[in-house]
C-alpha positions as CSV (number, residue, x, y, z in Angstrom):
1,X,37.1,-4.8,-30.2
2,X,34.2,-2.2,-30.3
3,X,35.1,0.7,-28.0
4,X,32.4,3.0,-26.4
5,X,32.3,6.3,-25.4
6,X,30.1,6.9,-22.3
7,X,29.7,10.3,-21.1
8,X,27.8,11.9,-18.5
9,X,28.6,15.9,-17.5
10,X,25.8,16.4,-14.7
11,X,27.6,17.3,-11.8
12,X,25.6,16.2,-8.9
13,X,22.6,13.1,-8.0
14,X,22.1,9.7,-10.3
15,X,23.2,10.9,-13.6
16,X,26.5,10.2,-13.3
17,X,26.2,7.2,-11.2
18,X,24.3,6.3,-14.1
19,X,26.8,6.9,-16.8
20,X,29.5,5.2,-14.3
21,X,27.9,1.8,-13.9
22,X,26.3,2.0,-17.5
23,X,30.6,1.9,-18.8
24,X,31.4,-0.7,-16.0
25,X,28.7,-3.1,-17.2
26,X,29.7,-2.4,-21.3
27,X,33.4,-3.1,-19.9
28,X,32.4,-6.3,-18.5
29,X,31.3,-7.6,-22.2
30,X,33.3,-9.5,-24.7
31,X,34.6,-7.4,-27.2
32,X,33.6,-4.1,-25.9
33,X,36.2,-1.5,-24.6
34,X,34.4,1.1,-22.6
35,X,35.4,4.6,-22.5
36,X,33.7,7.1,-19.8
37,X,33.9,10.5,-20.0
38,X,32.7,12.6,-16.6
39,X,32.3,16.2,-15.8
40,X,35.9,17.0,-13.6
41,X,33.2,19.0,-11.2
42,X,31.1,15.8,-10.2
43,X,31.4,14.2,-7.0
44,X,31.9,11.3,-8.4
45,X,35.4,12.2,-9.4
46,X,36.4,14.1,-5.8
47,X,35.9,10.1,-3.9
48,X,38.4,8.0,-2.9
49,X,37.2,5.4,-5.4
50,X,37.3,7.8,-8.0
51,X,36.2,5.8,-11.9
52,X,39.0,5.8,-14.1
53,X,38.2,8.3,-16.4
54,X,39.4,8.6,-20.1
55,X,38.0,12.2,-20.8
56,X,37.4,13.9,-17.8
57,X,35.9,17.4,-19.2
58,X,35.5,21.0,-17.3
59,X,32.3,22.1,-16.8
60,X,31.0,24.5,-14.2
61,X,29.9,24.8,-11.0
62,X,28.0,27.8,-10.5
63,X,24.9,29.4,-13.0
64,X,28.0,31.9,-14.2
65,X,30.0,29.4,-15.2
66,X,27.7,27.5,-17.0
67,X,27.1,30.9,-18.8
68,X,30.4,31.4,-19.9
69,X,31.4,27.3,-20.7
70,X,28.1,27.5,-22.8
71,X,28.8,30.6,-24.4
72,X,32.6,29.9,-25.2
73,X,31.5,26.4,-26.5
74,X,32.5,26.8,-29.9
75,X,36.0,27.7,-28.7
76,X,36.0,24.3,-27.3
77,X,35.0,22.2,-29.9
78,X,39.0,21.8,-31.5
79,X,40.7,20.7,-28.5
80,X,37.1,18.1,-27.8
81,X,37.7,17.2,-31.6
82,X,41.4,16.5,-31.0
83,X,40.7,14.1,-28.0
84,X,38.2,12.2,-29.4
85,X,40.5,11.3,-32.1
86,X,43.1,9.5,-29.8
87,X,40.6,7.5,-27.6
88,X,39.3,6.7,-31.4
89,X,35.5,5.4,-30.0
90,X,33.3,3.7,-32.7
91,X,30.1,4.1,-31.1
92,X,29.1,6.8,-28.1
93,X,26.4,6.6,-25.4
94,X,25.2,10.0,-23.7
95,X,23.9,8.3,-20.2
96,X,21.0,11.0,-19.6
97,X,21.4,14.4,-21.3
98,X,23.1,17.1,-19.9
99,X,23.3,21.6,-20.5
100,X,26.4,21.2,-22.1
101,X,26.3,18.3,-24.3
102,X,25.6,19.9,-27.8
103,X,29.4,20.5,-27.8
104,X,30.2,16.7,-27.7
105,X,27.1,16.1,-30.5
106,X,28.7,18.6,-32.9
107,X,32.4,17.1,-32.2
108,X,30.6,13.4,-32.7
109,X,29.0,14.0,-35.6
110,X,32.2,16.1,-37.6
111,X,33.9,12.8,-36.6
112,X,30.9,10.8,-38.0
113,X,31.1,8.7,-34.8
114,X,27.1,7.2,-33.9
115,X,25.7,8.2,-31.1
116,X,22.8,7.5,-28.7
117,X,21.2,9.1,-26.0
118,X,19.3,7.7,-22.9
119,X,16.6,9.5,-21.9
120,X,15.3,9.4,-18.2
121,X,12.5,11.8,-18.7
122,X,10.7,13.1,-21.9
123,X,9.2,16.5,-20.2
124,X,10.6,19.1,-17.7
125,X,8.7,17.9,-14.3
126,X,6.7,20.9,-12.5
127,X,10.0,22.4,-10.5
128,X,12.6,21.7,-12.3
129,X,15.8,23.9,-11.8
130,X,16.4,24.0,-15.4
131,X,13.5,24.2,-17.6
132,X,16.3,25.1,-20.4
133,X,17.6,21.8,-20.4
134,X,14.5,20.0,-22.2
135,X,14.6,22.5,-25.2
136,X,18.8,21.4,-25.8
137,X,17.6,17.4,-25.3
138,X,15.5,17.9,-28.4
139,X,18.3,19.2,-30.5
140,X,20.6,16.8,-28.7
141,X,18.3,14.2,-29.7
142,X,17.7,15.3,-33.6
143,X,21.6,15.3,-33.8
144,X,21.6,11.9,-33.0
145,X,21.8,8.1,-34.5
146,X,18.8,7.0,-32.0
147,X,17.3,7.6,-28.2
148,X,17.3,5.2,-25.7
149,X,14.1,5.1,-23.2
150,X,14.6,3.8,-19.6
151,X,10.4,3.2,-19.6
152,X,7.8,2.3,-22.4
153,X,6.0,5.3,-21.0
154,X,8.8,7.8,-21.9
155,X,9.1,6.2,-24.9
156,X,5.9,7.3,-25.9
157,X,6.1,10.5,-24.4
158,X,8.7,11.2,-26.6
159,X,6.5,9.7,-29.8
160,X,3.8,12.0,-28.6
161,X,5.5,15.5,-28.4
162,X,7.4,15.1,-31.6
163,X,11.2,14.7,-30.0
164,X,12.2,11.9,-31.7
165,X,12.7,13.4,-34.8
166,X,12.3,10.6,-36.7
167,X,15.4,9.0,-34.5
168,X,15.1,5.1,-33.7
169,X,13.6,4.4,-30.3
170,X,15.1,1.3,-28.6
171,X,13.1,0.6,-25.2
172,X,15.0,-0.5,-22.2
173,X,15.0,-0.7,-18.2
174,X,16.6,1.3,-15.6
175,X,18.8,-1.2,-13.5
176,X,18.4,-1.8,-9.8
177,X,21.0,0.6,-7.6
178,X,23.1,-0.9,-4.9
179,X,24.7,1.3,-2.6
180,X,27.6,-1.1,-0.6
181,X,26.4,-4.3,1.0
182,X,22.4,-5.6,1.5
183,X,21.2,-4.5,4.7
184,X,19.2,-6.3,6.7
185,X,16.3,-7.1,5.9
186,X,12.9,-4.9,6.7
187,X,12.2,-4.7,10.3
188,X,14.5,-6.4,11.6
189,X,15.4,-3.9,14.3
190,X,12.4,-4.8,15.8
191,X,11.3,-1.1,16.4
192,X,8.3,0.7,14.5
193,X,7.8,0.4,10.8
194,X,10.4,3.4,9.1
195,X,9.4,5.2,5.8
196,X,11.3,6.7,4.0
197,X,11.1,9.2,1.4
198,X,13.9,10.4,-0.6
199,X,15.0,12.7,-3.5
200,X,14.2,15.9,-4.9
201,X,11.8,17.9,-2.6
202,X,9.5,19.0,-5.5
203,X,5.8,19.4,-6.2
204,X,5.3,16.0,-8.2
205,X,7.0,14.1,-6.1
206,X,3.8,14.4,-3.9
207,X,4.7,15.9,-1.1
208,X,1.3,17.4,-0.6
209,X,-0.3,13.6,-1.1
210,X,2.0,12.7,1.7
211,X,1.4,15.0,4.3
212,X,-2.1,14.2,3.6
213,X,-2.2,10.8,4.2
214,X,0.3,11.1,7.5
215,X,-2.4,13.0,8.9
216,X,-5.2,10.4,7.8
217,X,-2.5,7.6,9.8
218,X,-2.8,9.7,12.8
219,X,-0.9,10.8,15.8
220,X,0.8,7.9,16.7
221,X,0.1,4.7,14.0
222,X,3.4,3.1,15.1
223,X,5.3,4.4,12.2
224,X,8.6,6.7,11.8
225,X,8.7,9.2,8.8
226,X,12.0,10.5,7.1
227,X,11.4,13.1,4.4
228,X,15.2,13.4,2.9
229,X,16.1,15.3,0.3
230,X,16.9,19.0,-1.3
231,X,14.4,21.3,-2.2
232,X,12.4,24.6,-2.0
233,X,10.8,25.2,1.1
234,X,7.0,24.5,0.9
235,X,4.2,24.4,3.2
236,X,3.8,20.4,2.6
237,X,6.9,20.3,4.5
238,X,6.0,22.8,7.4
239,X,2.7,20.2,7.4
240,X,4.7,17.1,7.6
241,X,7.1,18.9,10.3
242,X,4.0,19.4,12.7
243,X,3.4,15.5,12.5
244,X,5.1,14.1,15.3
245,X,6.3,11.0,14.1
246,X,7.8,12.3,11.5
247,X,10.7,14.2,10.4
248,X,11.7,16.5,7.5
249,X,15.7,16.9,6.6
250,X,15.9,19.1,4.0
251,X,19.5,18.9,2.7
252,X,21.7,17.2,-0.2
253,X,22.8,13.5,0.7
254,X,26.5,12.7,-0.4
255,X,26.7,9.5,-2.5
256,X,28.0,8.1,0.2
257,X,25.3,8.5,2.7
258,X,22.9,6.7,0.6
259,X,23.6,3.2,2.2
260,X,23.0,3.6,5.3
261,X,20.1,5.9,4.9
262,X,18.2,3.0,1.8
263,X,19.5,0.7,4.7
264,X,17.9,2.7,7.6
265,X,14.1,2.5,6.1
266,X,12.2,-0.5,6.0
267,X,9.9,1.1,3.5
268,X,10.5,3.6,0.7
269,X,7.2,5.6,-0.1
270,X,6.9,7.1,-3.8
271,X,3.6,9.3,-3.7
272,X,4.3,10.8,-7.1
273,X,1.8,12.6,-9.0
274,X,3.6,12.4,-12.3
275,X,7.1,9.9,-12.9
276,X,9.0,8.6,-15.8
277,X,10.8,5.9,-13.8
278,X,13.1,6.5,-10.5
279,X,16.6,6.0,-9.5
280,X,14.8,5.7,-5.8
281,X,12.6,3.2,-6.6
282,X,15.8,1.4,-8.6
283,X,17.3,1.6,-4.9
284,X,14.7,0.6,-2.7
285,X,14.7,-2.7,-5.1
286,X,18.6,-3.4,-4.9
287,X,18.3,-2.8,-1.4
288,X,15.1,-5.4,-1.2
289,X,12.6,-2.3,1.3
290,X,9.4,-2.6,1.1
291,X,7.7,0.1,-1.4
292,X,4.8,2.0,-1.5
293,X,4.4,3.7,-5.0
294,X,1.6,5.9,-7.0
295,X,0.5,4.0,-9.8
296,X,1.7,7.1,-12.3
297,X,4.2,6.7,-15.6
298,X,6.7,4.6,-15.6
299,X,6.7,3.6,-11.9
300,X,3.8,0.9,-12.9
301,X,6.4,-0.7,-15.3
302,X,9.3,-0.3,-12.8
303,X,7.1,-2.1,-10.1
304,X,6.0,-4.9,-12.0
305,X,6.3,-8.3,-10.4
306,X,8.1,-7.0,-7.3
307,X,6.5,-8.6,-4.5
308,X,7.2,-6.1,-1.8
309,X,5.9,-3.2,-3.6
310,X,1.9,-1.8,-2.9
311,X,1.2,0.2,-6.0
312,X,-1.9,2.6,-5.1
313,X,-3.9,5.5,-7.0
314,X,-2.2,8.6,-6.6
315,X,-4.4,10.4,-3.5
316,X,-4.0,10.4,-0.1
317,X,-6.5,7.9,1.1
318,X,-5.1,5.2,-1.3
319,X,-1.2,6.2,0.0
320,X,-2.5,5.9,3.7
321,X,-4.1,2.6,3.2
322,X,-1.0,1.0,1.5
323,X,1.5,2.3,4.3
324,X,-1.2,0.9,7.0
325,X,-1.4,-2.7,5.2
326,X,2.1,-2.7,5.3
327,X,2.4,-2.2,8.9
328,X,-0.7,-5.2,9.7
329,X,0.5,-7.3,7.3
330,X,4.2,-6.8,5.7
331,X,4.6,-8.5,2.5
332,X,6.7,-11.5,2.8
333,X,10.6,-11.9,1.3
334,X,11.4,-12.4,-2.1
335,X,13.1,-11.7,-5.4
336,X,12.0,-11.0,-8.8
337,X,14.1,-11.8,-12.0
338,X,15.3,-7.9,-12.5
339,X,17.8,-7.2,-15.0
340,X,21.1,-6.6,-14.1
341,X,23.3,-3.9,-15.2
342,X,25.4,-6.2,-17.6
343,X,21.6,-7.5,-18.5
344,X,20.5,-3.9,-19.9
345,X,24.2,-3.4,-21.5
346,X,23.7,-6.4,-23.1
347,X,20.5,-6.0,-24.8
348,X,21.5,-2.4,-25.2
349,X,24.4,-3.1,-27.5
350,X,22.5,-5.6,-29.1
351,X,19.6,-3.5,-30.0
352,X,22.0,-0.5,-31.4
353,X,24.0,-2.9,-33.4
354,X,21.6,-4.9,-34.8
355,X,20.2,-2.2,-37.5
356,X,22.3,1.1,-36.2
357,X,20.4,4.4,-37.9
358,X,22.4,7.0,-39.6
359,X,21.5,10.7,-38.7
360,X,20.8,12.8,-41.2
């Protein structure tokens, strides 16, 4: 029995979703015991359905507290040390890095347990709330047996910009995200076409590009615009506010929103200028929406074969143009061979135990 640390200490958003259903699908394989360790702050851990959890770890929950847990880390190394040692893992997974998690490398490697991180993006995106996090991945990632990539584009993003340190690179996918049952399917309500954009409200997710090409669509193309996320304020969405069919909610959205609202939209629109891949567009696929999507990074890879995505150039023009063609002429049903999450844990494990590295 090979048992596997998983551990994920973001607090809020898909990293820990990610870290939760990476464990579920390694628990579902023969042989494998998996062992997932979550920040005590996420939200994860305050619902009902809480994940059993085998070292739930403090963290913080304001920018002082992360001071002071980040500054104090080497005071918390012993006890870390001491609990490791009773769940006993043999191999460790970091499911997307995370400000805190040199303290678990240093315990890891005194134990001389392997691990492995997945890496969701290779480079701080313009916007980012915490430009300090890249510079502790790339020591994360030297202290490490090997680096996992969720796209072949971060995987050579990483190559390019020296973070691999000489660590292995194993290439794998970012599994489609359900959120409760499959809707219904795209407009079926029988109303006007709904878009739908969700997720961080920041400068590369296009935001500019989109109230660009609303205003190319018109006043009143038969279409109904969400913007839905958290973010700055910006004058792309005062722009998209003044458009009258659509509307901008700029708040967080609880895990358990995300259902309905996936379920709501009959498209998802992605006018990134820059991506790596996107826990949206892994969403909009579970959920079987229509897409429309830049053709930047890893989205290309993501998008591949998925009959109800339009992949365009990234300008407005080209965005406009897709979201029109898919009100005259919507793409018709169907499914494309995606791997599952057991899938991706599969080939994961086999990748890492077919020629593990050793870090130096």
């Amino acid at each position: 029995m090979t048992r596997i640390l998983v551990w994920q200490w973001s607090r809020r958003g898909g990293p820990p979703m990610f870290g939760r259903r990476l464990a579920d699908a390694l628990a579902g394989l023969a042989g494998v015991q998996a062992l997932l360790s979550l920040s005590t702050a996420a939200d994860l851990m305050q619902e009902p359905d809480a994940p059993a959890c085998a070292l739930p770890y403090r963290t913080y929950t304001t920018l002082p507290g992360f001071l002071w847990r980040f500054a104090t880390a080497p005071l918390q190394l012993p006890g870390l040390i001491s609990r490791l040692r009773r769940l006993r893992p043999d191999l460790a997974i970091c499911a997307q890095p995370g400000p805190l998690d040199l303290v678990m490398a240093a315990a890891l490697r005194l134990l001389g347990i392997p691990y492995y991180v997945v890496v969701h993006d290779a480079e701080a995106h313009p916007g980012d709330g915490f430009p300090l996090l890249h510079r502790l991945q790339r020591l994360e990632l030297r202290l490490s047996h090997g680096v996992v990539a969720l796209s072949a584009h971060v995987g050579r993003r990483l190559a390019e910009t020296g973070a691999l340190a000489g660590r292995r690179l194993i290439l794998s996918v970012h599994p489609p995200y359900d959120f409760g049952p499959m809707p219904p399917p795209p407009l079926s309500h029988g109303g006007r076409l709904r878009l739908l954009f969700f997720g961080r409200l920041l400068p590369y997710k296009g935001l500019d590009m989109l109230a660009d090409a609303a205003a190319l669509l018109g006043d009143d193309p038969g279409l109904e615009l969400r913007v839905v996320g958290q973010g700055p304020e910006a004058v792309a969405l005062d722009r998209l506010r003044a458009i009258a069919w659509a509307r901008v909610e700029n708040r967080w959205v609880p895990d358990d929103e995300l259902g309905s609202l996936i379920g709501w939209a009959d498209a998802l629109v992605l006018p990134y200028t820059e991506a790596s891949q996107s826990g949206v567009a892994a969403a909009a696929i579970a959920a079987r929406r229509f897409v429309v999507a830049t053709k930047v990074g890893g989205l290309v890879e993501q998008f591949a074969g998925e009959p109800l995505a339009r992949l365009c150039p990234p300008d407005a023009a080209s965005v406009a143009d897709a979201i029109a063609s898919l009100r005259r002429d919507p793409p018709l049903p169907g499914h494309t061979a995606t791997p599952s999450w057991h899938d991706m844990a599969a080939a994961l494990l086999a990748s890492i135990q077919a020629a593990p590295d050793r870090a130096n």
